[in-house]
C-alpha positions as CSV (number, residue, x, y, z in Angstrom):
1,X,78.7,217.1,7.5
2,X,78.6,214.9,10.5
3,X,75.0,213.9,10.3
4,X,75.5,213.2,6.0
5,X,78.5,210.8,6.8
6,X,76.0,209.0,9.5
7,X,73.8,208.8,6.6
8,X,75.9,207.2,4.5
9,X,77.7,204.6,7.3
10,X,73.9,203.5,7.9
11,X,73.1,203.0,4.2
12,X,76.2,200.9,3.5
13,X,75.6,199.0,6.4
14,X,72.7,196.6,5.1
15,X,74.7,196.6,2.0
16,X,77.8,195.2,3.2
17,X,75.7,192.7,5.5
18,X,73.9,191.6,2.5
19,X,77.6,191.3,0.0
20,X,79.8,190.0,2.9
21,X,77.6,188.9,5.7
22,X,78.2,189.5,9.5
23,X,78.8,186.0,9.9
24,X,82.6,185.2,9.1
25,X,80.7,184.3,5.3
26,X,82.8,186.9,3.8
27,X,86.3,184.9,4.2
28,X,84.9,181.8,3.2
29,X,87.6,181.8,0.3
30,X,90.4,182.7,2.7
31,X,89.0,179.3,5.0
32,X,88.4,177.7,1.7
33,X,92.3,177.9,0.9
34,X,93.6,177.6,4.0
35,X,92.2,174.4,4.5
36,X,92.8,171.3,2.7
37,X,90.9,170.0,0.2
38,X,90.7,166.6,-0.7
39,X,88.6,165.0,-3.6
40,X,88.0,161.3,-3.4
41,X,86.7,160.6,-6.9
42,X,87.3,162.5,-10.3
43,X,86.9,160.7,-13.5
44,X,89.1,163.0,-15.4
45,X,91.7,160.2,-16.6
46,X,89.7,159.0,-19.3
47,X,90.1,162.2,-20.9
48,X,93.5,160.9,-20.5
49,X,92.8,157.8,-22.5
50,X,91.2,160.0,-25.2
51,X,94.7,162.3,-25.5
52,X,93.5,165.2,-23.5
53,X,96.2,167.3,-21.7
54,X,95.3,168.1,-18.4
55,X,98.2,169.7,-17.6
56,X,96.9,173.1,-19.6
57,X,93.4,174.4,-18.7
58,X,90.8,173.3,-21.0
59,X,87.5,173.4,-22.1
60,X,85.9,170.4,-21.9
61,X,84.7,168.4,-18.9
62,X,85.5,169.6,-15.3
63,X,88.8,169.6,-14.3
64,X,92.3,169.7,-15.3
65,X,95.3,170.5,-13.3
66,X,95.5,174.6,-13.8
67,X,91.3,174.1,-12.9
68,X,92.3,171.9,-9.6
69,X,94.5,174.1,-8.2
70,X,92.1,177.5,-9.0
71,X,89.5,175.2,-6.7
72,X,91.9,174.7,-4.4
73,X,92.4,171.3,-4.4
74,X,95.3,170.1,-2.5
75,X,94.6,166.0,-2.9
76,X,92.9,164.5,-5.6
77,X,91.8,160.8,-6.0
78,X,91.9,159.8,-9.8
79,X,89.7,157.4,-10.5
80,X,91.2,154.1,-12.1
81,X,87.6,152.7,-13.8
82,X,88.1,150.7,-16.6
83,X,85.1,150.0,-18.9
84,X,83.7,146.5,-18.4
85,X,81.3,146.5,-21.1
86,X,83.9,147.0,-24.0
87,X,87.2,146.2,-22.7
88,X,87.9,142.6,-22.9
89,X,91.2,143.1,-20.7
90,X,90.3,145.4,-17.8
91,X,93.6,144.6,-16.1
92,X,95.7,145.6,-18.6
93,X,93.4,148.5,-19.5
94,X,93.9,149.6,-15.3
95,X,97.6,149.4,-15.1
96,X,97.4,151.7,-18.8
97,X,95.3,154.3,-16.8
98,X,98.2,154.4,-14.2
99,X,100.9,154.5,-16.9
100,X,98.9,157.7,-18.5
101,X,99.0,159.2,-14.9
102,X,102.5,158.7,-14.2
103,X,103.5,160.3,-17.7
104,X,101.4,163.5,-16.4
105,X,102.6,163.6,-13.5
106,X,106.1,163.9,-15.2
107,X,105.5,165.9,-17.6
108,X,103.9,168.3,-14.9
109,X,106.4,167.5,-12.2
110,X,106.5,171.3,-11.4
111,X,102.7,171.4,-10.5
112,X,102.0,167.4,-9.4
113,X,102.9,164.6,-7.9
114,X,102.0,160.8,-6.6
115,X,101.8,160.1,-3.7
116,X,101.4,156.6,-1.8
117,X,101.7,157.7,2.0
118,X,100.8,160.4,4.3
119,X,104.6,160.9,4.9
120,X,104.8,161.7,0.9
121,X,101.6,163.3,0.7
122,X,102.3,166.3,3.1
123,X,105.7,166.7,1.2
124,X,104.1,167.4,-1.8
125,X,102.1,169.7,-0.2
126,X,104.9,171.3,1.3
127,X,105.7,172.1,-2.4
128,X,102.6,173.4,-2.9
129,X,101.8,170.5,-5.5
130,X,98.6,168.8,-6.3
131,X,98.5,165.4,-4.8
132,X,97.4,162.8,-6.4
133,X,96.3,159.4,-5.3
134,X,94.5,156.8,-7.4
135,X,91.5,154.7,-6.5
136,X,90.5,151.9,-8.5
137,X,86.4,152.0,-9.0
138,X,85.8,148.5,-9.4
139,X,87.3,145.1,-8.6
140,X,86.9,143.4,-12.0
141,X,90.6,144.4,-13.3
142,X,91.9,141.9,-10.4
143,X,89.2,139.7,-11.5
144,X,89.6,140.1,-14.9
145,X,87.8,137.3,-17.1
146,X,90.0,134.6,-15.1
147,X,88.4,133.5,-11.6
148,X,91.8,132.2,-10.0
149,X,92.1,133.2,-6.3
150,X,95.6,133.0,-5.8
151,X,96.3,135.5,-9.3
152,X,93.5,137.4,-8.1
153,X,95.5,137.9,-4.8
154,X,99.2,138.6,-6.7
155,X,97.1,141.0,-8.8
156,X,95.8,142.9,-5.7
157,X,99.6,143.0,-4.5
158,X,100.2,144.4,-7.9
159,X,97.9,147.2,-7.6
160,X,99.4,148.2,-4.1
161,X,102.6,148.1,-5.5
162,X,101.2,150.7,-8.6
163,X,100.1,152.9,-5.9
164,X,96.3,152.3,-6.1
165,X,95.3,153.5,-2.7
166,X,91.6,152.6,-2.6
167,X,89.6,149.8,-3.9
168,X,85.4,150.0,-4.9
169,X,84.7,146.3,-4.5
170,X,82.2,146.5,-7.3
171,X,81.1,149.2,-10.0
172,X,77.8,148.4,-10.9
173,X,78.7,145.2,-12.5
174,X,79.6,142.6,-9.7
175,X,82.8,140.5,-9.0
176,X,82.6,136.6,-8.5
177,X,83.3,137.8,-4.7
178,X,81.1,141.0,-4.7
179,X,77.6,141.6,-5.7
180,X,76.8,145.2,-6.6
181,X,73.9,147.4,-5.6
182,X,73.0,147.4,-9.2
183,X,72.5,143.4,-9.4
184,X,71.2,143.3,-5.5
185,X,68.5,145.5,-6.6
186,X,67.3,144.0,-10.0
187,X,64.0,141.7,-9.2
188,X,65.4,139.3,-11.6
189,X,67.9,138.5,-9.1
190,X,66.0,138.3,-6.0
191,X,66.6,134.8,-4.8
192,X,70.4,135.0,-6.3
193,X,73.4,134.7,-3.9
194,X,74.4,138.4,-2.7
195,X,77.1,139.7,-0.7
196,X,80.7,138.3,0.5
197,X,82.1,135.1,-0.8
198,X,84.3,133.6,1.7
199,X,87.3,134.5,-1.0
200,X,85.2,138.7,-0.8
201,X,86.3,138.4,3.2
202,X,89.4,137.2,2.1
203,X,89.9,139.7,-0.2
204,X,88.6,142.6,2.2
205,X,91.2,141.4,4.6
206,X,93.8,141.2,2.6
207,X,93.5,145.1,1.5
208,X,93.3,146.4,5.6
209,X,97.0,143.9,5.8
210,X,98.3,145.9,2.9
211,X,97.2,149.4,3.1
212,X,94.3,149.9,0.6
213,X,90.8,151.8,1.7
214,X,87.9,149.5,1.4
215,X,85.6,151.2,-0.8
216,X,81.7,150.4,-0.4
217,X,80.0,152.9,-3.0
218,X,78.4,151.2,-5.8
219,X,78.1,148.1,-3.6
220,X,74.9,145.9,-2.4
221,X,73.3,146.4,0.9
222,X,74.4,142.6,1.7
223,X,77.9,143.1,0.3
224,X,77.7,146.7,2.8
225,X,77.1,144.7,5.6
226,X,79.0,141.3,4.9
227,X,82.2,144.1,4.5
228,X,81.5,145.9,7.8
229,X,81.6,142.6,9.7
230,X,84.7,141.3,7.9
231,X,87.4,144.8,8.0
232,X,89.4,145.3,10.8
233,X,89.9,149.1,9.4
234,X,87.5,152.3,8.8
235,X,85.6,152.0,4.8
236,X,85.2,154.9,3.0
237,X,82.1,155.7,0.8
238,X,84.0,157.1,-1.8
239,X,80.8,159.0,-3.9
240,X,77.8,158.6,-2.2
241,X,75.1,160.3,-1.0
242,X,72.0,160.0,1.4
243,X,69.3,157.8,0.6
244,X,67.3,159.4,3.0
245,X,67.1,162.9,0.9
246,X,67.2,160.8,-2.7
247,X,66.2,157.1,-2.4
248,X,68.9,155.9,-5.4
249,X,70.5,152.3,-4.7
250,X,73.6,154.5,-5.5
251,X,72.8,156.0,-1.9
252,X,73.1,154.7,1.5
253,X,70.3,154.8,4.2
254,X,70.9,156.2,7.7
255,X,71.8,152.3,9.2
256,X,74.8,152.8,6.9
257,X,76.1,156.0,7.7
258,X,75.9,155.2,11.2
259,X,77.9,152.1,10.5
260,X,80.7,153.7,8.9
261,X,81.0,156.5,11.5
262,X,80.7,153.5,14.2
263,X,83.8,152.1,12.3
264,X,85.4,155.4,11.9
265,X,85.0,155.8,8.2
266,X,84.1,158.5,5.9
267,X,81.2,159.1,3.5
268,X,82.3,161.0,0.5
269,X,79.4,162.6,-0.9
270,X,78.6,162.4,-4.8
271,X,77.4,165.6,-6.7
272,X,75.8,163.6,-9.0
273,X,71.7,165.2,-9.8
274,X,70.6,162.1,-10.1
275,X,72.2,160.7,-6.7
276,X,71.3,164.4,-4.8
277,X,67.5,165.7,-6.5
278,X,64.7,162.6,-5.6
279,X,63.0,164.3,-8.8
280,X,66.2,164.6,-11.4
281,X,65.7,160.8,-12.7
282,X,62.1,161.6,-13.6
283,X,63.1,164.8,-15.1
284,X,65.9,163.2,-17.3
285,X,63.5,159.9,-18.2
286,X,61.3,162.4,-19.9
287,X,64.3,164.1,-21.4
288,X,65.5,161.5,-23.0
289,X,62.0,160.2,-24.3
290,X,62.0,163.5,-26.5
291,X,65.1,162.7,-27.5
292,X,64.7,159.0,-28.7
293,X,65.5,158.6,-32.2
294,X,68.6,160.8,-31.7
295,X,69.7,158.8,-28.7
296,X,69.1,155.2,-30.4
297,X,70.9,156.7,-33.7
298,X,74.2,157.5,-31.1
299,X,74.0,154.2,-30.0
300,X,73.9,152.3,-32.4
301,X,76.8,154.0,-34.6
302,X,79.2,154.6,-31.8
303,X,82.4,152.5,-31.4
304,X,83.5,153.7,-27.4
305,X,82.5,152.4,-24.4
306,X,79.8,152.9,-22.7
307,X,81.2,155.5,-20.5
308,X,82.0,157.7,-24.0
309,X,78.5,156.9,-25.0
310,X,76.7,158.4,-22.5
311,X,78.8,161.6,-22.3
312,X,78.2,161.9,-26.6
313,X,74.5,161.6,-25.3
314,X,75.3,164.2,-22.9
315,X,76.3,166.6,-25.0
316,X,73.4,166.5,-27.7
317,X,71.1,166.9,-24.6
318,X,73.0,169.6,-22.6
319,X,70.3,172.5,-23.3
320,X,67.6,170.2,-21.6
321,X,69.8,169.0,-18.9
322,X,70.7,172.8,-18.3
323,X,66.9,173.3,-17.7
324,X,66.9,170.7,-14.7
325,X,69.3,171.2,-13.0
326,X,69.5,170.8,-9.2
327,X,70.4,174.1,-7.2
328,X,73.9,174.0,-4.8
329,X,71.7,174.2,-1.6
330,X,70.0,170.6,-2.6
331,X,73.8,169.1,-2.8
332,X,74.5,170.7,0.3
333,X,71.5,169.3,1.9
334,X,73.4,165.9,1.5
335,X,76.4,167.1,3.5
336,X,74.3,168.3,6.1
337,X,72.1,165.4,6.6
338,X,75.1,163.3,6.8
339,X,77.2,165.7,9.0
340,X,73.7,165.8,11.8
341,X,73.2,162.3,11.5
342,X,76.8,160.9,12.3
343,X,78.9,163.9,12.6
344,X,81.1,166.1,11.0
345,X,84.5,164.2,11.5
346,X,82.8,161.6,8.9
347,X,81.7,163.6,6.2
348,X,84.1,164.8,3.2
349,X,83.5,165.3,-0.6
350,X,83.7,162.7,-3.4
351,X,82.6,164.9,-6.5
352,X,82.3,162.5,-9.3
353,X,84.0,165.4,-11.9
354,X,84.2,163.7,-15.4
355,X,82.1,160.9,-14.8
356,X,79.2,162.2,-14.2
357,X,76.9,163.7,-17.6
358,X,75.0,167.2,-15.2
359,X,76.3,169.0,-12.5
360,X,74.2,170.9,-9.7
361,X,73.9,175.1,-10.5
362,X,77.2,177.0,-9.2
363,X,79.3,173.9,-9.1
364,X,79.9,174.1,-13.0
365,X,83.4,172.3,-12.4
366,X,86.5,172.0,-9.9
367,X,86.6,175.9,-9.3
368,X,83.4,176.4,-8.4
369,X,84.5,174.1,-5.1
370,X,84.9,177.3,-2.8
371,X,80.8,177.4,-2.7
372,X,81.0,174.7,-0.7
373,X,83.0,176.2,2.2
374,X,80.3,179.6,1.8
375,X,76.9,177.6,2.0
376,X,77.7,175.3,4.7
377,X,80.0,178.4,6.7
378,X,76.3,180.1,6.2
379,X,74.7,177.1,7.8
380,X,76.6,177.9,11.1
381,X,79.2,175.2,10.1
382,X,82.5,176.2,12.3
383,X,85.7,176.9,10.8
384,X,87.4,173.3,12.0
385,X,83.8,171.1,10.6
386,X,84.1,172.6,7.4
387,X,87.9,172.4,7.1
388,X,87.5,168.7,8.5
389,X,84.7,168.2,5.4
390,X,86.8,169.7,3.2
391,X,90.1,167.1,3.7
392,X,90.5,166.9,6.9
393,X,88.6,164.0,7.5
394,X,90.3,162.6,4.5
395,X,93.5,162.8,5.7
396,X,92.6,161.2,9.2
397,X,91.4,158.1,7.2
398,X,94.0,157.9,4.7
399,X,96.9,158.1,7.6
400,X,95.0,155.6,9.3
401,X,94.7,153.2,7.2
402,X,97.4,153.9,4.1
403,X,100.0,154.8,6.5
């Protein structure tokens, strides 16, 4: 009897090494939802704009709140984006975005709520509510189509006031102030003025006086650098990933990430495939080549922006894009560059949910987050670096510089 039970303990053994690992692996969801998680970028509000309810689980996209809070997300970052291509107002189209968010968040008072501070984020956690912030992805709605420094400036105020806690100087179009990675990059504008204007400093200053995160994803590598000489706070990278791993302009290259950990900042990285896989853009060119007189038809008959576009592309080509997808391990490959190269305590996660038209395998949407927490805990991460990935790191910023 003895010697059968041996038998059996020294079966299961390899078995329960290989289900829950001998590593602390198996309470990665216990870490996972002990820690706090904070999101800086998720798209998901113009779903909003479409009349989706978040506040029920659905089916389409990525997240909603039921979805957020199964991910365990404690603090999310709604991105404020309004369409530059199609809407002629952005500013009014922003402060809508923010009106949409505030008649959630009251309708769903029991599960979320604003916040503007650190002091009124940990009380709503306290309640065991979702936070959420707002960042606004792009400076074009204090722009707008008037170039008038001193409205540009009462506009800014305006936003602080509205609770928009981070700024992304430029989406890929460019500002009068700010040039963009997109426009720094095209050959057609090689000898064109990049970076700063003397109002962009101005401008940067102006959000470390009043409590807004400087923002340098989508911007130009001049624009990068101009901003890093200018603030007097730490910048966040609010969805980007290494350039090293996938040479996108979206991306930033080691001189960067060592910059922002020098400054104290955070680089939130982007799950995007094509900002994470050096071989997804070549995959999806040859995707949509197949697809061509389908794609041109979309185009030309649809009314949205371009933003709706893409995702009605999306969907018509979500079999192929299933095909291509790049595995979790290559995303976390991103975290871990970044994490070796400047360190752990400026590292956190910006997914890009809802704005972006592929995700990488096992991160199908906001629950799948808890991965995460198990691939890099299996990577020898420690309990506190992955916690401090997860929000932590986050939170030290935001304090910092939002108060």
């Amino acid at each position: 009897m003895k010697n059968c039970l041996l038998r059996n303990i020294f079966f299961l053994l390899p078995l329960t090494a290989f289900v829950f690992g001998f590593s602390g692996v198996s309470d990665y969801r216990k870490i996972h939802f002990d820690a706090v998680v904070a999101d800086t970028h998720n798209d998901v509000v113009q779903r909003i704009m479409k009349g989706e309810d978040i506040s029920v689980r659905t089916t389409k996209g990525h997240s909603d709140i039921p979805r957020l809070k199964e991910g365990g997300v404690d603090v999310q970052i709604f991105s404020i984006w309004a369409p530059p291509d199609k809407v002629p107002h952005s500013y009014e189209y922003a402060n809508a975005m923010i009106d949409s968010m505030e008649s959630l968040a009251r309708r769903s008072s029991n599960a979320m709520g604003i916040a503007r501070n650190s002091s009124e984020l940990e009380s709503l956690r306290k309640q065991e509510k979702l936070v959420a912030l707002y960042g606004m992805e792009g400076a074009h709605p204090i722009e707008d189509s008037t170039i008038n420094e001193e409205l540009e400036l009462q506009k800014l105020d305006h936003f602080y006031k509205r609770g928009v806690r981070y700024i992304t100087l430029t989406w890929n179009n460019s500002v009068s102030w700010a040039t963009s990675a997109s426009f720094e990059t095209d050959p057609a504008n090689q000898n064109a003025r990049k970076g700063l204007t003397d109002f962009g400093k101005q401008i940067v200053r102006k959000m470390n006086e009043l409590g807004i995160m400087v923002d340098i994803s989508h911007v130009g590598e001049q624009t990068f650098w101009d901003v890093m000489k200018t603030t007097s706070m730490p910048v966040i990278a609010s969805h980007s990933s290494v350039y090293n791993i996938c040479p996108h302009r979206r991306n930033l290259k080691d001189e960067q990430l060592k910059a922002i950990a020098e400054n104290g900042g955070v680089v939130f990285i982007n799950f995007n495939p094509g900002f994470i896989d050096s071989s997804y853009q070549r995959k999806e060119k040859m995707i949509r080549a197949n697809h061509q007189t389908e794609i041109e038809e979309i185009t030309k008959n649809f009314s949205g922006n371009g933003f709706e576009r893409d995702h009605k592309i999306s969907e018509l080509l979500n079999a192929e894009y299933e095909k291509i997808r790049p595995s979790l391990s290559i995303l976390i490959d991103h975290i871990d560059y970044a994490a070796k190269l400047i360190g752990a305590d400026h590292v956190g996660i910006g997914s890009d949910f809802d704005g972006i038209n592929a995700v990488p395998k096992e991160m199908d949407d906001v629950t799948y987050l808890p991965n995460i927490t198990r691939e890099l805990l299996k990577r020898g991460y420690s309990e506190e670096d992955v916690k401090k990935i997860l929000g932590g790191n986050f939170l030290r910023v935001f304090k910092e510089i939002c108060g």
